[in-house]
C-alpha positions as CSV (number, residue, x, y, z in Angstrom):
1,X,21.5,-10.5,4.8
2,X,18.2,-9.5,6.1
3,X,16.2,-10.2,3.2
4,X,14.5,-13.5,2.7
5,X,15.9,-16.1,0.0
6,X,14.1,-16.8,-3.3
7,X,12.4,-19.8,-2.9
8,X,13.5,-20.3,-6.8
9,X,16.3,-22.6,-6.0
10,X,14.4,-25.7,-7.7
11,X,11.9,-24.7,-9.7
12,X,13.9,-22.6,-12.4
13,X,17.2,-24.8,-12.3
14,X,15.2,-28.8,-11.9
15,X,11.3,-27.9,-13.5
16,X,12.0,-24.9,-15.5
17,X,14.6,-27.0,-17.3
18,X,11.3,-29.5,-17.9
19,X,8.7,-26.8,-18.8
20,X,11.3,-25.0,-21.5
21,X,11.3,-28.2,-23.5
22,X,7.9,-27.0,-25.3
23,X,9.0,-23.8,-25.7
24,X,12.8,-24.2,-26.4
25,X,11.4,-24.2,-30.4
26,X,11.5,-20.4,-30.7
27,X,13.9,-18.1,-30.5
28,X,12.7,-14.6,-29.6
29,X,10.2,-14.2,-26.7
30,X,7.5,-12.2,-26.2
31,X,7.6,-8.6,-24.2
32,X,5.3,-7.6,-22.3
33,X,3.2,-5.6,-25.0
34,X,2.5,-8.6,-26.7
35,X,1.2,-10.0,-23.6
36,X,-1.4,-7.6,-23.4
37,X,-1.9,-7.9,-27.2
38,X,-2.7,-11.6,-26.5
39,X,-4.9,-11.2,-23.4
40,X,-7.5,-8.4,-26.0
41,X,-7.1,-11.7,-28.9
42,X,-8.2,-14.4,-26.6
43,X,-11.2,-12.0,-24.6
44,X,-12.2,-10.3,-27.8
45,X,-11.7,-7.2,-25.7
46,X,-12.1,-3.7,-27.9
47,X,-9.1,-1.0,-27.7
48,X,-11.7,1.9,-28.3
49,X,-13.4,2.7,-25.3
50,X,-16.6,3.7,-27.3
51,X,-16.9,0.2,-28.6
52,X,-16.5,-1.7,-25.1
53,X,-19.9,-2.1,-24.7
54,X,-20.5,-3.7,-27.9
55,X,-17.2,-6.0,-27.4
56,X,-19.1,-7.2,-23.9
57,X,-22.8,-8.4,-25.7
58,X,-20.2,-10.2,-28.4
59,X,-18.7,-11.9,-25.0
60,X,-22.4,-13.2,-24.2
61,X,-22.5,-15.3,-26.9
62,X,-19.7,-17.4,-25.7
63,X,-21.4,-19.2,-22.5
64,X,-22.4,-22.3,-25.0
65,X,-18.9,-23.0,-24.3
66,X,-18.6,-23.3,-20.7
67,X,-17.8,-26.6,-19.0
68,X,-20.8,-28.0,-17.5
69,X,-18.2,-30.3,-15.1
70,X,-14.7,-29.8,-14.1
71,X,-14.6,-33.7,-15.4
72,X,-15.7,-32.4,-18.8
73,X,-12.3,-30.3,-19.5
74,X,-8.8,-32.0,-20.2
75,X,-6.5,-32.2,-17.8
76,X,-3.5,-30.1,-18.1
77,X,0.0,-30.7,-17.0
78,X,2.5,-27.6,-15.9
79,X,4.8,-27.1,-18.9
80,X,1.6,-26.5,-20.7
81,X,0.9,-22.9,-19.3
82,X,4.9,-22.2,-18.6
83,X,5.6,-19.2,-20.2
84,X,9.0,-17.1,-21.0
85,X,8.5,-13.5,-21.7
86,X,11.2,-10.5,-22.3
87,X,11.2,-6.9,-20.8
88,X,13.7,-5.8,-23.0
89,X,15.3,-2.6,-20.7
90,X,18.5,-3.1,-21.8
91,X,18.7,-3.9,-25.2
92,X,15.5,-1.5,-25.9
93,X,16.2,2.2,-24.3
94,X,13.3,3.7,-25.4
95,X,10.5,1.9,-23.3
96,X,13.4,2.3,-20.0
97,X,11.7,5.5,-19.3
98,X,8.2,4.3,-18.3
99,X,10.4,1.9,-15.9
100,X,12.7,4.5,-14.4
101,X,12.6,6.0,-11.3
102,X,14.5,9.3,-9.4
103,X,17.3,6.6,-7.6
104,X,18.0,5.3,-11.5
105,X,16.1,1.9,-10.3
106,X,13.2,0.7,-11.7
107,X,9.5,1.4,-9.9
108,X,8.6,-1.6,-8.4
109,X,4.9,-0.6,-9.4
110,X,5.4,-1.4,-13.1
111,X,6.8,-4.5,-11.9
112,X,3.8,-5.0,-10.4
113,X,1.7,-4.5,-13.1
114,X,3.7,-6.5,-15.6
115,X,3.2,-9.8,-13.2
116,X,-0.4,-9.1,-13.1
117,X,-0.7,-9.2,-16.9
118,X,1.4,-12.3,-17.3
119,X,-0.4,-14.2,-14.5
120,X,-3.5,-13.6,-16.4
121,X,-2.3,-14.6,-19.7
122,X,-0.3,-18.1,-18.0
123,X,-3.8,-19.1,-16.8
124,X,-5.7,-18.8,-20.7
125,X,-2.5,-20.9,-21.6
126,X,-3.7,-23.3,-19.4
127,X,-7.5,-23.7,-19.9
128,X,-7.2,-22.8,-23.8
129,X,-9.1,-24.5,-26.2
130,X,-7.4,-25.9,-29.3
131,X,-10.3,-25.1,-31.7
132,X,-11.5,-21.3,-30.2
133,X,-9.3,-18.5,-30.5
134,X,-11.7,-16.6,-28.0
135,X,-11.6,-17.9,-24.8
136,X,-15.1,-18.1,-22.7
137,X,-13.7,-17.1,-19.1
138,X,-13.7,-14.2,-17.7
139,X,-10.1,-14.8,-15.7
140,X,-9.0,-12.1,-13.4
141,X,-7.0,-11.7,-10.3
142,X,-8.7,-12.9,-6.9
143,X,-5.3,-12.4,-4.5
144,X,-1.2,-12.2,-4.3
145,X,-0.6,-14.7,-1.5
146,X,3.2,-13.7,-1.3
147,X,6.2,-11.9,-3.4
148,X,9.4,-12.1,-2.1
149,X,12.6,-9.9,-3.3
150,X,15.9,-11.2,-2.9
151,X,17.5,-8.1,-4.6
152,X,17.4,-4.8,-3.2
153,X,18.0,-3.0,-6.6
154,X,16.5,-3.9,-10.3
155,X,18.7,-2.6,-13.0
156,X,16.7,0.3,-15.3
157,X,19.2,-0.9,-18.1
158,X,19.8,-4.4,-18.2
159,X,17.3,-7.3,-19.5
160,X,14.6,-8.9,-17.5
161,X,13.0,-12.4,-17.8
162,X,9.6,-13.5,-16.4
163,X,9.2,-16.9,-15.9
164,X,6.1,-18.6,-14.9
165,X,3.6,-21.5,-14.5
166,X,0.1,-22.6,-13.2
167,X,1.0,-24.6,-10.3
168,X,-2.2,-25.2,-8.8
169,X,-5.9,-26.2,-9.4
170,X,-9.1,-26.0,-7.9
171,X,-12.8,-26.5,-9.2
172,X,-12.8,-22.6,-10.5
173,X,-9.0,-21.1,-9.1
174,X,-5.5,-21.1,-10.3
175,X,-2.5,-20.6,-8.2
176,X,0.5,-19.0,-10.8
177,X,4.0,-19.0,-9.4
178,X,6.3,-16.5,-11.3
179,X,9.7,-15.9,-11.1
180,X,11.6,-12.4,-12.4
181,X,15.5,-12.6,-13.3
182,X,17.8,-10.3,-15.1
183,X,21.0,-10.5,-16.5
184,X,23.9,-9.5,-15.9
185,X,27.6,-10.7,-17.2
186,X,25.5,-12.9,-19.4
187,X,23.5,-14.8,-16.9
188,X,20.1,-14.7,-15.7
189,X,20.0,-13.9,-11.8
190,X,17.0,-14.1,-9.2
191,X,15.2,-11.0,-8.4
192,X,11.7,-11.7,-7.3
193,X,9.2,-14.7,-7.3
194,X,5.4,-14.7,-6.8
195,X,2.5,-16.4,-6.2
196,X,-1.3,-14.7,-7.4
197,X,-4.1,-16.4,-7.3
198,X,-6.6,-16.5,-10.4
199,X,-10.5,-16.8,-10.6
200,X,-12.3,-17.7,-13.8
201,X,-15.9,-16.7,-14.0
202,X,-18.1,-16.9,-17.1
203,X,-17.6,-14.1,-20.3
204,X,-19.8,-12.0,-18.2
205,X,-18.2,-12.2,-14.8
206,X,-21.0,-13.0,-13.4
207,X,-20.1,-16.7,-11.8
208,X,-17.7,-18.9,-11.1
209,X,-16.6,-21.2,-14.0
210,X,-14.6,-24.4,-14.3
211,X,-10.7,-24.7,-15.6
212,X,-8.9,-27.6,-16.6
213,X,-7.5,-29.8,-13.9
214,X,-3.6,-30.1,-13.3
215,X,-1.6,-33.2,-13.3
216,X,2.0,-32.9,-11.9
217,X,4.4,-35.3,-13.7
218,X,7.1,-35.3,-11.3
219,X,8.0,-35.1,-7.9
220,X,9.4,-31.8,-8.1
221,X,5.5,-30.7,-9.4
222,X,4.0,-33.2,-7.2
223,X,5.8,-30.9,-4.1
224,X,4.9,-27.7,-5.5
225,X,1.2,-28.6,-6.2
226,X,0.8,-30.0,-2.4
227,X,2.1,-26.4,-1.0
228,X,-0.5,-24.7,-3.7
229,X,-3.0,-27.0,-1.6
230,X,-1.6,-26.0,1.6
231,X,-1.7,-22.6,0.5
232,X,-5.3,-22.5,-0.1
233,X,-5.6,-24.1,3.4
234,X,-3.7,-21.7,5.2
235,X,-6.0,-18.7,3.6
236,X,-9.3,-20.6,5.1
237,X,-7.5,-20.6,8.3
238,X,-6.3,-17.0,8.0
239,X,-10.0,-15.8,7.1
240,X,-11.8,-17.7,9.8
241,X,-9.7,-16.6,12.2
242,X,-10.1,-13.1,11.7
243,X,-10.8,-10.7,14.6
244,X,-13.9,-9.2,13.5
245,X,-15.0,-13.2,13.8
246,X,-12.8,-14.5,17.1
247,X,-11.5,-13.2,19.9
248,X,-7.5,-12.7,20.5
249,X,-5.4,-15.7,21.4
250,X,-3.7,-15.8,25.4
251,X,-1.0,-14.4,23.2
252,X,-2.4,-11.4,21.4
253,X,-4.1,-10.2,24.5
254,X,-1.2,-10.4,26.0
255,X,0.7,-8.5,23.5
256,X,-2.2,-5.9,23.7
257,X,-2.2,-5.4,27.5
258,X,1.9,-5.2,27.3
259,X,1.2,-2.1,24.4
260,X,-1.6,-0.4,26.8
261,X,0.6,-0.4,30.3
262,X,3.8,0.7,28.2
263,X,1.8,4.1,27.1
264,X,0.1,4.7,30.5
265,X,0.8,8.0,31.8
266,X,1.1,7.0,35.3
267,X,2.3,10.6,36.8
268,X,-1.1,11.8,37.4
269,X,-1.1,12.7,41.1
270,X,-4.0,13.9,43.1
271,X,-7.0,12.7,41.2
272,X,-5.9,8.8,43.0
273,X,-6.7,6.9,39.4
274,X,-5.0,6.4,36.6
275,X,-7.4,6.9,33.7
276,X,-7.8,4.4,30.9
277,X,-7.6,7.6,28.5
278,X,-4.0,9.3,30.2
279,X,-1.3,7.7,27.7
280,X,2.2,8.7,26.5
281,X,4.2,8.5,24.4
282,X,7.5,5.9,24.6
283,X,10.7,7.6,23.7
284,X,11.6,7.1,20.0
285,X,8.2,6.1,19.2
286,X,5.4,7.7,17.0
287,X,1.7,7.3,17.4
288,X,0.4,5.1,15.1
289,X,-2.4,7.7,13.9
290,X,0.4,10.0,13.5
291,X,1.8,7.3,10.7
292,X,-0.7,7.6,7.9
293,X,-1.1,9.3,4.1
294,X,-3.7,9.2,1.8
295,X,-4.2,9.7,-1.7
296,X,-6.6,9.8,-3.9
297,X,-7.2,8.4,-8.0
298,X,-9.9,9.3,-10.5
299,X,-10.3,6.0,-12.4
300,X,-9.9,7.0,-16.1
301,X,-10.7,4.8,-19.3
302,X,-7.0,4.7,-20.1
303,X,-6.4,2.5,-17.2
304,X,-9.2,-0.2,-17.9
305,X,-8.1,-4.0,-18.3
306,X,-10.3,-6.4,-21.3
307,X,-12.8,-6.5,-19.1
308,X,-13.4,-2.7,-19.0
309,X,-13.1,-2.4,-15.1
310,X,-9.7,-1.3,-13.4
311,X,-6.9,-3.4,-13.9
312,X,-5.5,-4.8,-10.8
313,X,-2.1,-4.0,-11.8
314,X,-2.9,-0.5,-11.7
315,X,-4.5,-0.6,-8.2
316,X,-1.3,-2.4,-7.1
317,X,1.1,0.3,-8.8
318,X,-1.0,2.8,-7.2
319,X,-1.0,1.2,-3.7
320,X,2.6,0.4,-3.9
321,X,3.4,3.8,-4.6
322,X,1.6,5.6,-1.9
323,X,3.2,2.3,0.6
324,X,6.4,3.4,-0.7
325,X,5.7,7.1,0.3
326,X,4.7,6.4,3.7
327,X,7.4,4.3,4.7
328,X,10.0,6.6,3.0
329,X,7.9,10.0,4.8
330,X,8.1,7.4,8.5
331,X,11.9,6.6,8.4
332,X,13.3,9.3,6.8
333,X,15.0,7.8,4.3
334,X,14.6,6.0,0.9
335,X,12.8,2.2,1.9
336,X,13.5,-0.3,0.0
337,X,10.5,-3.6,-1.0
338,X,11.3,-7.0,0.7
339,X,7.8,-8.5,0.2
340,X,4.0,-8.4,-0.8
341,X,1.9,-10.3,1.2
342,X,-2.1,-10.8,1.4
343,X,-3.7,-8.7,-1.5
344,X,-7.1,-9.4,-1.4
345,X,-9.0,-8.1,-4.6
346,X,-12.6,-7.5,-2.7
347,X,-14.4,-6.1,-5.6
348,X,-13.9,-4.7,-9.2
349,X,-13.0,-1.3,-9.3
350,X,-15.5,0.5,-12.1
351,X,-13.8,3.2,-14.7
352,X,-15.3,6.8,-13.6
353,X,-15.3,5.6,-9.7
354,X,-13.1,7.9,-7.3
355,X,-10.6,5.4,-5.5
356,X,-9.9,6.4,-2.1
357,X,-6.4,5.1,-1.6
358,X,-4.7,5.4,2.4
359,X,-1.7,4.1,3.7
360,X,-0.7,3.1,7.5
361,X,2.7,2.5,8.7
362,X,1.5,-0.8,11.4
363,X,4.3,-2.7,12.1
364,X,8.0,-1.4,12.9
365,X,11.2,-3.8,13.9
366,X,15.0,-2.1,13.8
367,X,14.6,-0.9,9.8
368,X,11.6,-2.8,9.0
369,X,8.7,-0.9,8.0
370,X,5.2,-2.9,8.0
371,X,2.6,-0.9,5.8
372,X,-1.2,-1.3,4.7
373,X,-2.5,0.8,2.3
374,X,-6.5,0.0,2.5
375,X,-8.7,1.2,-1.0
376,X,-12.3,2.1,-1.6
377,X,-14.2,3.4,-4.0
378,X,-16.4,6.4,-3.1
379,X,-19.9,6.6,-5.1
380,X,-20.5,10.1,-5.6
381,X,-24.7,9.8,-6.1
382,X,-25.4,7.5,-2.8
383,X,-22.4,8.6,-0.7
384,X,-21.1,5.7,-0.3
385,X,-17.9,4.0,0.5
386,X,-16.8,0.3,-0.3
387,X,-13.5,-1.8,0.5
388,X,-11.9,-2.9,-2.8
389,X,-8.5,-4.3,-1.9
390,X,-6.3,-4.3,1.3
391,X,-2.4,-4.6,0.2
392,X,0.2,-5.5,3.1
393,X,4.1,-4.1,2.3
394,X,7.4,-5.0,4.0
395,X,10.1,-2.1,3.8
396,X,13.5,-1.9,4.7
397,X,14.9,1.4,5.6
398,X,18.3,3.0,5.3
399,X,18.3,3.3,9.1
400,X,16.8,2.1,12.2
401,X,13.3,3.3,12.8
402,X,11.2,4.6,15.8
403,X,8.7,2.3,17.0
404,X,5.3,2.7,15.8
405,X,2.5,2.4,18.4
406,X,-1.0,2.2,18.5
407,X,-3.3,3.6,21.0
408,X,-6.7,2.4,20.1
409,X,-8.0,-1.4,20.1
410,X,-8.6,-0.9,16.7
């Protein structure tokens, strides 16, 4: 099969069997309302939009509780922030509607959204403090490093389980791995397992502010913290060698030059050059400009996370969908997700702004679909536009693709 394995094989089977031990206790576990009922509780966020400025002056107060040092906070270990929680589609029609979509699957999107809200809430779990029910961090979602799928369909009527765990610290970031399952025949199977990346930043999200260090116990959790540090590495890398900083490798110019002679129109006769500018098209191919669709989101209140601003799981439904639209309008049929790599949250996304939202089909291999969907906000009084998140999407199509080229350096 063509899509990737869950990397899930050890940690639910060897440390989730750890992490449950604290947990094991109760009986019924939270959905994902009460998730989001916790996350207002421990910010002391306001559910009337009226009131939200208010709610954010009461947040002031709470910076006498920052950590001066990292050394200052208790170490945590992982089964303290693992969490279980229940999205109850099969045992609970009524809330399957908000999770259906036309090929009686569920939207990937609200899937989305739901790991968004849960990473948020493992991360308070981890840097709690036993004697304050309000929490002084501001915590919110700096990137999703990587979600992989391992099954093509999710039920719109049977249960689903999130799983999940901080398994990484720095000075002021989290890495969460989460895992989705659902059952069927009475048993809890892999779907999905990601890693996001968490910030904390003081109660006015102003700066950065220590978290609780992590301890692994084992050497299952010793192995998983050492790939949350590689991780990290891997992103300093990826940044630094970005192309607006560095010049292609041997390789990528290569690759480049290859692209440009492919799409040279070399039949003009009588002018005795071959322009730079004369290209064509490769059969079964489309222009990569030719690839694109846009959309466009007015940022309402109804859509604002504790901290009043967009919530990131909303961006990523939003981006999803519209990736999911170009890939499906580019192939021709109905894609399917594979994997989520590289969102990079940029900047907060303010209720009333105007997101910008377009999507680029990049990449194409038999019936993969590469897509980016890049957002901005447009500020109506200066004019302005500004780069909130980039997201990256893997598709697989029904059937084999034409090859998506590019014609500019760019």
């Amino acid at each position: 099969s063509a899509y990737r394995l869950c990397t899930m094989r050890k940690l639910p089977s060897v440390l989730a069997r750890t992490l449950t031990s604290g947990t094991s206790g109760s009986s019924v576990l939270p959905d994902m309302s009460e998730v989001r009922n916790r996350l207002r509780d421990i910010v002391g966020a306001s559910t009337n939009w009226r009131d939200h400025v208010q709610a954010m002056q009461e947040r002031k107060a709470l910076h006498t509780l920052l950590a001066k040092r990292q050394e200052d906070l208790p170490p945590r270990r992982m089964k303290d922030s693992y969490l279980e929680v229940i999205l109850p589609l099969g045992s609970q029609p009524e809330i399957r509607e908000k999770y259906l979509n036309v090929h009686n699957s569920v939207r990937f999107g609200r899937i989305l959204e739901d790991l968004d809200s849960l990473g948020v809430l493992i991360c308070y779990t981890h840097t709690k403090q036993e004697t304050q029910p309000r929490s002084p961090l501001s915590i919110v979602t700096a990137l999703v490093d990587k979600i992989n799928l391992c099954k093509k369909i999710i039920y719109p009527d049977c249960d689903i389980k999130f799983t999940g765990n901080v398994s990484w610290v720095g000075r002021t970031s989290m890495e969460v791995k989460m895992h989705m399952l659902q059952l069927h025949d009475g048993d809890y199977s892999p779907v999905l397992d990601a890693t996001f990346v968490m910030v904390a930043r003081d109660p006015e999200n102003k700066r950065p502010a220590f978290v609780n260090p992590l301890v692994p116990e084992t050497p299952e959790e010793e192995e998983i913290f050492k790939q949350g540090e590689l991780n990290k590495m891997k992103r300093i890398d990826f940044s630094t060698a970005s192309l607006l900083k560095m010049a292609p490798t041997a390789e990528e110019r290569n690759i480049v030059h290859e692209i440009f002679l492919n799409t040279l129109d070399t039949r003009q006769e009588g002018e005795g050059t071959v322009s730079f500018r004369s290209r064509k098209l490769p059969p079964n191919s489309v222009w990569m400009e030719d690839a694109k669709l846009k959309g466009l989101q007015i940022c309402h209140p109804q859509e604002r996370n504790i901290f009043n601003r967009i919530f990131g799981g909303f961006l990523m439904r939003k981006a999803f969908e519209l990736g999911w639209a170009t890939a499906c309008s580019y192939g021709c049929s109905r894609p399917f997700i594979v994997s989520v790599d590289d969102i990079m949250f940029q900047r907060p996304v303010e209720v009333g702004s105007l997101l910008l939202l377009s999507g680029q089909v990049c990449y194409t291999e038999k019936n993969y679909i590469q897509v980016r969907v890049h957002s901005e906000v447009y500020d109506a009084d200066t004019r302005e536009h500004q780069t909130t998140n980039i997201f990256h999407f893997t598709f697989i199509s029904e059937n084999e693709v034409p090859l998506i080229v590019p014609k500019t350096y760019g």
